[in-house]
Structure formats: structure tokens, C-alpha cells
N, C-alpha and C positions, 0 to 999 in steps of 0.2 A: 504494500500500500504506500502511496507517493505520500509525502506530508506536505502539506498545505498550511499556509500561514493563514492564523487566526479571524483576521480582520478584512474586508472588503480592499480599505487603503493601503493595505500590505499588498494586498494581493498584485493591486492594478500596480503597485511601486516594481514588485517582481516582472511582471507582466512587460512593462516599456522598456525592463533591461534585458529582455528576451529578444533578442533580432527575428526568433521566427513568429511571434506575437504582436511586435511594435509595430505598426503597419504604416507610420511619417517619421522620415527625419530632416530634419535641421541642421542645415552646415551654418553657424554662429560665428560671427566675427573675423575678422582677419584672419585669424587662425584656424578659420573653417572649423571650430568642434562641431563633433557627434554630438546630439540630443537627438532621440530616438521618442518616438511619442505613440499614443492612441489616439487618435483622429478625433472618435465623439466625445473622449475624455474633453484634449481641449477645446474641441468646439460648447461644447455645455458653459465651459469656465470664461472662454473670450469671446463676444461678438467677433471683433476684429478678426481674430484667426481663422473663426467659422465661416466668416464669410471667404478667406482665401484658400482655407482648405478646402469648401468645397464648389467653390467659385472658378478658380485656375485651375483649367484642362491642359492635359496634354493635346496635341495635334488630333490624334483619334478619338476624343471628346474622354477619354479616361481620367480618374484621377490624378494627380500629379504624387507622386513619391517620395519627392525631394524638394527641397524648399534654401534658398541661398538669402539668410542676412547677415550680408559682412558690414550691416554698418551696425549691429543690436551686440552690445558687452555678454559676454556666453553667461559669465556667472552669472547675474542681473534674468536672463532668459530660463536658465537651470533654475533659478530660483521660482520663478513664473510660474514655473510647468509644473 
């Protein structure tokens, strides 16, 4: 039996450091960091984001995958998320 952490906010914490569960990442600042995310997590928490997560297609009207802000501070965004 797999063990599971306790809580809901555990879980989804587990979950976005998962690569084959996080389903967006975010290349942050100059430095382009990883921040790896769940989609309706942040769309629930940010209009703003909701509206580009699910606003910005790719060419074949798909979601987009990847998302580039080299102008936003990573810790400041890590903090966010």
C-alpha cells in the first residue's frame, strides 16, 4: 500500500513536484527556473493567470505547456504558487 500524505495541501504540494502530474511550467526570471504547477490549482487562486493559462493556445488551438516570464523574481512567483 502506497502512503499518502494526510492532508488535501500536502497532497497537491506533492502532486506539482511530480513532472508526470504537474501539467504547466514556468520558466521565471532571467534565470529561466522550473516552477512546475497545476493548471486549475492556479487558475482558482489568480484571475490573471487563469485567464493566460487558459486563454494562450498553441498554433493547433491546444493548451500551451510552457509559459516564459523573464521579467517576474522566481522566489517572489515560488512564493505565489
Amino acid at each position: 500500500m502506497e502512503y499518502r500524505s494526510p492532508t488535501l495541501g500536502k497532497q497537491l504540494t506533492e502532486a506539482v513536484n511530480d513532472e508526470s502530474l504537474s501539467d504547466v511550467v514556468f520558466l521565471v526570471g532571467p534565470e529561466r527556473k522550473i516552477v512546475r504547477g497545476l493548471r486549475i490549482v492556479i487558475a482558482a487562486r489568480n484571475a490573471h493567470l487563469k485567464e493566460m493559462l487558459y486563454g494562450d493556445r498553441e498554433a493547433d488551438g491546444s493548451l500551451k505547456k510552457s509559459y516564459e516570464l523573464p521579467a517576474t523574481h522566481a522566489l517572489s512567483f515560488e512564493l505565489m504558487m
